[in-house]
N, C-alpha and C positions, 0 to 999 in steps of 0.2 A: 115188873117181874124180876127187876136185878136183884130184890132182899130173896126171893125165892132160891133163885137159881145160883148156881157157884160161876164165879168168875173163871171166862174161857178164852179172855184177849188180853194183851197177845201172848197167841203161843206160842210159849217157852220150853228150850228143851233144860231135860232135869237137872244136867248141872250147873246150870246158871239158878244160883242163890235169891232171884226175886219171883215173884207169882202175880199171875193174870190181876189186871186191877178193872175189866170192866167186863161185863155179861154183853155175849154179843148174839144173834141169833135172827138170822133172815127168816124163817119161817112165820114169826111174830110180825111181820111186816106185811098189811094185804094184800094180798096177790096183784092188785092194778098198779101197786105203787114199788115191789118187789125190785122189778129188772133195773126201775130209778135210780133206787137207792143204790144196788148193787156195782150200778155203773158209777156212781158216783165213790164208792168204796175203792175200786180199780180204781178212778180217777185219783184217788189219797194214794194208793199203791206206787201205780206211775210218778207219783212225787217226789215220793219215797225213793223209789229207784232211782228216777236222776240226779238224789244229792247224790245217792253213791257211786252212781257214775263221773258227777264233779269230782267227788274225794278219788275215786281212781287217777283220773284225769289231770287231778292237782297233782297226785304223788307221782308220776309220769314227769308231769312239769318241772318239778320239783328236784327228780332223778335228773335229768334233764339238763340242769344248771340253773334251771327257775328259782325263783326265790322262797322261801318258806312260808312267807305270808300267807299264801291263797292257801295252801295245802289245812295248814291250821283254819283260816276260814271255813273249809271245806267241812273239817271233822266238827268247829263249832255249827255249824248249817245242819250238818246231817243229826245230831246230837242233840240240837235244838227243834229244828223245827222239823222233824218227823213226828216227836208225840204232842208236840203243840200244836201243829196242823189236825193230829188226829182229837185232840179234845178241843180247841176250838174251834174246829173247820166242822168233820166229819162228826165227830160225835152227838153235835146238836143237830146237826140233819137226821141223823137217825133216829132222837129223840122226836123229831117232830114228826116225820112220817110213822113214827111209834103211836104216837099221843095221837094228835091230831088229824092224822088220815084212817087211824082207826077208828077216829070216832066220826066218820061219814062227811068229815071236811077235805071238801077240792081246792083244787088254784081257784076257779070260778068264784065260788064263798069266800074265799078269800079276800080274792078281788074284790067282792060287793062290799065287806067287811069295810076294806079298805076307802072305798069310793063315798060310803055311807057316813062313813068319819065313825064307825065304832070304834078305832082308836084312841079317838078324843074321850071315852069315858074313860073317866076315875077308876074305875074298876078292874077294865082294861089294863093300864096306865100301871097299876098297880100289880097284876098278877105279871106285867112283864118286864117288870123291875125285879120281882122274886123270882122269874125264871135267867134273867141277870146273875143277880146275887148266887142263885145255886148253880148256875156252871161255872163262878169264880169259886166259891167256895169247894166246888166238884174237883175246881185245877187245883186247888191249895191242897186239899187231902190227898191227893194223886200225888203230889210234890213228896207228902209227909209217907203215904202207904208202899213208898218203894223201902218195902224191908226184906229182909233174908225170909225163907220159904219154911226153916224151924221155926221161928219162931208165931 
């Protein structure tokens, strides 16, 4: 649904120069598997929030007669791993309970999937290598797609 739809995450207010890089939309998520994902969204939120609560906490420290070091760590952390968390952590959960739970696959199935050794096919083996490759390739473009909102 992302080529459809216009990118709505995250929202950005207008003066800041970059635009939404990813389609997001609970509704598209089936109702049994909804409140999951959701929680698991807050769970990236709450993340989120505690590096900036560190980078508070550093610049405190820091005021403080603390050293500079951690403060920088802090903004490197926050800087870093907020949208890296969000495309490698969260982003492929969403994708999966996207894909996958919409298409009438549970844990159970999974589980069996799993126990059964359908992983060991080739086939297998192969389409999740390409689902591999395109959430690296998904982080490269996302690296490359942070541009100004003119253009």
């Amino acid at each position: 649904m992302a080529g459809k739809n216009k990118n709505n995450f995250p929202p950005l207010p207008g003066f800041i120069p970059l635009k939404p890089c990813f389609y997001q939309d609970f509704n598209e998520i089936p109702d049994v598997h909804r409140s999951m994902c959701k929680k698991l969204y807050y769970l990236w939120i709450f993340n989120s929030a505690t590096l900036a609560v560190n980078l508070i906490g550093c610049l405190a420290w820091m005021c403080g007669g603390g050293g500079a070091t951690n403060f920088g760590m802090a903004i490197l952390w926050l800087i870093l791993f907020t949208p890296c968390s969000y495309v490698c952590w969260f982003r492929p959960i969403y994708k999966v309970h996207n894909m996958y739970r919409g298409t009438g696959g549970s844990m159970s199935k999974a589980q069996e999937e799993w126990t059964t050794g359908a992983w060991k096919n080739p086939h297998v083996q192969q389409a999740a290598q390409q689902a591999a490759v395109g959430v690296a390739t998904h982080f490269c473009i996302l690296c490359l797609y942070w541009s100004p909102r003119g253009v």
